[in-house]
Legacy VTK file of the C-alpha trace (Angstrom):
# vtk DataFile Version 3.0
C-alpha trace
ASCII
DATASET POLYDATA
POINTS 219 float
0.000 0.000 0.000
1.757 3.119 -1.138
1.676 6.354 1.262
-0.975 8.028 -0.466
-2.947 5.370 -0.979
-2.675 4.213 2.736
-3.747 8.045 3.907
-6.518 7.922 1.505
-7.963 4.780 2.101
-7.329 5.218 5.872
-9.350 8.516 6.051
-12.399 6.414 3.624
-12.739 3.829 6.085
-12.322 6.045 8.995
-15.372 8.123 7.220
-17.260 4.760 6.406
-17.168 3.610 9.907
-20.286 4.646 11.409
-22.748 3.879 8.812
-20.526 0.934 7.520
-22.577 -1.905 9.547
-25.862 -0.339 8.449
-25.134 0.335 4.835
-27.207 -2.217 2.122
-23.513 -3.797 1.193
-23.833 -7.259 -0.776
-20.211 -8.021 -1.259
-19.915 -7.388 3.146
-22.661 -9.758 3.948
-21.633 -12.498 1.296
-18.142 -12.326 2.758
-19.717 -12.892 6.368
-21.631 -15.942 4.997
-18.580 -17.609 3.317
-16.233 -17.171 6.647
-18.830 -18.781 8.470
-19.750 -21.722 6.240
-15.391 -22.118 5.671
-15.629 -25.368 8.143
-12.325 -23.279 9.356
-10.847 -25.645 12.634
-10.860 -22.237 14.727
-11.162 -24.239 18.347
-8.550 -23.417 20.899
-6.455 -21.728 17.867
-4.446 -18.765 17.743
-5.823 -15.972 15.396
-4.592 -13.568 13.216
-7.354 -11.217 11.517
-5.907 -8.382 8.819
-9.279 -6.389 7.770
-11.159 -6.613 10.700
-12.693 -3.305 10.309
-15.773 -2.998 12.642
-15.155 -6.938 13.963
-18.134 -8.386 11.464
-15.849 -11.206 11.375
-14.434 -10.705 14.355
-17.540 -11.843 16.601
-17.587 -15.290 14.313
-13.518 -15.786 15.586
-13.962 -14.735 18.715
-16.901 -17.493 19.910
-14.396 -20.298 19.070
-10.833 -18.967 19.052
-8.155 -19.386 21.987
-7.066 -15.554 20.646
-7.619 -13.355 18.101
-5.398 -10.341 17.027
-7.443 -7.841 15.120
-6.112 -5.632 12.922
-7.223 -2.810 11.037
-6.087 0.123 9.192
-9.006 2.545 10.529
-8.738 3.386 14.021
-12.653 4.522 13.785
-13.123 1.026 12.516
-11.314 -0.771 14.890
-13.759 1.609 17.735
-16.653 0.362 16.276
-15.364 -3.744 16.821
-13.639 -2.688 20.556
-17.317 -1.624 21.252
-18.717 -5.458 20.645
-16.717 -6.069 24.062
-15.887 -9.785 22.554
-13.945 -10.680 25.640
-10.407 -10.449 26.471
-8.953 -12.729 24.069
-8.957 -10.174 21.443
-6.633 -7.896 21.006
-7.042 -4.964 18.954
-4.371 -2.996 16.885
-4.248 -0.247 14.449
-1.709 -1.502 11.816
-0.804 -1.230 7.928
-1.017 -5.129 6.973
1.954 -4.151 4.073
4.385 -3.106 6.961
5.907 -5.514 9.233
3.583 -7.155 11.785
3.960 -7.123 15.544
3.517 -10.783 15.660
6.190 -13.128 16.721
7.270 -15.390 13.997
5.276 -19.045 13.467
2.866 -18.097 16.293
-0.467 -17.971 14.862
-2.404 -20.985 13.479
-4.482 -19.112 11.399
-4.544 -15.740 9.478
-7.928 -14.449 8.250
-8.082 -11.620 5.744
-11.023 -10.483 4.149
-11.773 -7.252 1.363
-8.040 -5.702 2.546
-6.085 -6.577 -0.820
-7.777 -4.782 -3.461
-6.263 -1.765 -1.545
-3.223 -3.343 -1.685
-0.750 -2.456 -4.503
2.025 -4.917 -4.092
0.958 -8.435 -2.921
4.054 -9.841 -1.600
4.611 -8.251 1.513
1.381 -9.546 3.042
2.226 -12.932 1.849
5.475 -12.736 2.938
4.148 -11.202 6.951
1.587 -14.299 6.633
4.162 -17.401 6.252
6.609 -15.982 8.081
4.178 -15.484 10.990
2.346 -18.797 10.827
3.283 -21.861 12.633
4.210 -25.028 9.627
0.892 -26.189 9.061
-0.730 -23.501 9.284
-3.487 -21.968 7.218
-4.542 -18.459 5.343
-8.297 -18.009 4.762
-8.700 -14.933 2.109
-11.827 -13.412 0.737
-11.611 -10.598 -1.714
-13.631 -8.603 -4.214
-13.525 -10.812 -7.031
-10.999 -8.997 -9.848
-14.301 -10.151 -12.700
-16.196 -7.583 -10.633
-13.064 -5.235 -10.527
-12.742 -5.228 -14.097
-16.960 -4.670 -14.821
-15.853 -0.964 -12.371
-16.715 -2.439 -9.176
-14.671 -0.896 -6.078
-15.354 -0.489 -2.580
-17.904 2.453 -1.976
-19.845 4.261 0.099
-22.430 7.430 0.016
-21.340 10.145 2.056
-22.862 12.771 4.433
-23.516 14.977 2.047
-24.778 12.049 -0.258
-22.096 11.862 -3.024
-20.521 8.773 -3.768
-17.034 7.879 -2.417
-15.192 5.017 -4.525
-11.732 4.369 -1.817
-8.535 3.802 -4.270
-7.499 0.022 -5.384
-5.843 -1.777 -7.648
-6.518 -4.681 -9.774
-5.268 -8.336 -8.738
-6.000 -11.342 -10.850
-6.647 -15.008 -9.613
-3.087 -15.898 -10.920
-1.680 -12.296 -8.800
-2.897 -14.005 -5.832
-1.673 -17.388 -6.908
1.526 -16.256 -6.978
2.469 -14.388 -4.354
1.297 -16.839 -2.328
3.484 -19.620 -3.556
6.508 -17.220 -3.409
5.904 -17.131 0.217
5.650 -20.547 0.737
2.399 -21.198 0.982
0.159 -23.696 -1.025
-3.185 -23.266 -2.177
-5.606 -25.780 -0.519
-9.013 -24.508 -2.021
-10.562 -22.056 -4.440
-14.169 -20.591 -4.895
-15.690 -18.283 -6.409
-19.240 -17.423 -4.728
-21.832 -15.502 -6.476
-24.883 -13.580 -5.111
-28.124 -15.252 -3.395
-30.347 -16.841 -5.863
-27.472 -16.570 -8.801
-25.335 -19.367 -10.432
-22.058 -20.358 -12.081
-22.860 -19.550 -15.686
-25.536 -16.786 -15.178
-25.522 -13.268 -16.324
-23.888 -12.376 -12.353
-20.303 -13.043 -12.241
-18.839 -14.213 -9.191
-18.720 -11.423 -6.218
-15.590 -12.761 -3.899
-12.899 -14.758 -4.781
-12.344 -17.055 -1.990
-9.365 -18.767 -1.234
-7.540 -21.387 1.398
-3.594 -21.936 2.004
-1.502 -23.526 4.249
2.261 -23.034 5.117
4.658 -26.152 4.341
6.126 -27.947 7.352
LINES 1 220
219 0 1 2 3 4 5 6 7 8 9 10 11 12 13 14 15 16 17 18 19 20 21 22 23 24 25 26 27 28 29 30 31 32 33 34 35 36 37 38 39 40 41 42 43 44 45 46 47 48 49 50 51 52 53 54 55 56 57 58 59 60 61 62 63 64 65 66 67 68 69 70 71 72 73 74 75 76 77 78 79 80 81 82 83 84 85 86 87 88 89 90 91 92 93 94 95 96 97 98 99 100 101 102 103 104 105 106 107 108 109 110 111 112 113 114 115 116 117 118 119 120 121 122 123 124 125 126 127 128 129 130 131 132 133 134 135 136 137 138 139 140 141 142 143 144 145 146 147 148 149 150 151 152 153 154 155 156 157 158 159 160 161 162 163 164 165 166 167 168 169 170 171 172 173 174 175 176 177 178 179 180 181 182 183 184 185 186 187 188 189 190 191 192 193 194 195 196 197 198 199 200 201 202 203 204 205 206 207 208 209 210 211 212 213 214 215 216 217 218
């Protein structure tokens, strides 16, 4: 995330913030449902969440998880999930996922990250942060904005106070982008989907709205 991005989509998201739970948001709710219906092994496990925004998916982790570090780039985001109160196993922190995390290396059995990336202009850094702070064995769950939907114009968005539209910068990311990166940090992809809206299907006139993806670190 460049420096102007990271100010610009930091100020978007700290704007978003209040409505952003509220807000009629398709590709937010679809993500929710996919998490939850992962089959993820989350029991006793040690969690590491990049996107947690207003802890949507945050309350999911945090009924089954041993620990859960949440991390967002929006300190008003991160205020909204803090005020769930989802115990004292999660720990909150107001971080840029692209620099280097404050997580000890190979001590989390699980890294969640969900609609971060397509803010995101180089990949590897997160990949890199992810292996490198995973235990061997360990898994990556990923959701993002589908880059079909990126290409048709789709961004992340929101209608502002005074009712104009704000579209928060991104970049594009292919399937194979993601692919990639992730192999270069040692990780291998376990499972691929690509989930479409409620009452659509593979093949329809909707193309897919998340890309969904699972890795896990080599021993």
């Amino acid at each position: 995330m460049k420096h102007r991005a990271r100010s610009s989509v930091t100020k978007a998201y700290d704007a978003w913030a209040a409505q952003y739970d509220s807000d009629d948001n398709k590709t937010r709710d679809l993500d929710a449902a996919c998490l939850i219906n992962a089959g993820l092994e989350l029991a006793g496990r040690r969690i590491v969440e990049f996107g947690a925004g207003t802890g949507k998916n945050t309350a999911f982790l945090a009924r089954r998880a041993a620990h859960v570090l949440a991390m967002d780039i929006s300190g008003a985001m991160l205020d909204r999930a803090r005020a769930r109160q989802l115990g004292s196993h999660i720990e909150y922190i107001e971080h840029d996922v692209t620099e280097p995390w404050p997580v000890r290396s190979g001590s989390a059995d699980m890294v969640v990250g969900n609609l971060v990336l397509e803010h995101i202009a180089e990949l590897a850094p997160v990949f890199q942060e992810t292996a490198r702070v995973l235990k061997p064995g360990g898994q990556l769950y990923l959701a993002e904005l589908h880059p079909f939907r990126q290409l048709l114009g789709s961004q992340a968005r929101f209608a502002q106070a005074d009712g104009t539209e704000l579209r928060i910068e991104a970049w594009y990311h292919g399937v194979s982008d993601y692919c990639a990166a992730a192999r270069e940090a040692g990780l291998q992809l376990l499972d691929l989907r690509e989930p479409v809206d409620a009452g659509s299907s593979v093949g329809s006139q909707c193309p897919p709205r998340l890309l969904v993806m699972q890795f896990v670190k080599g021993a």
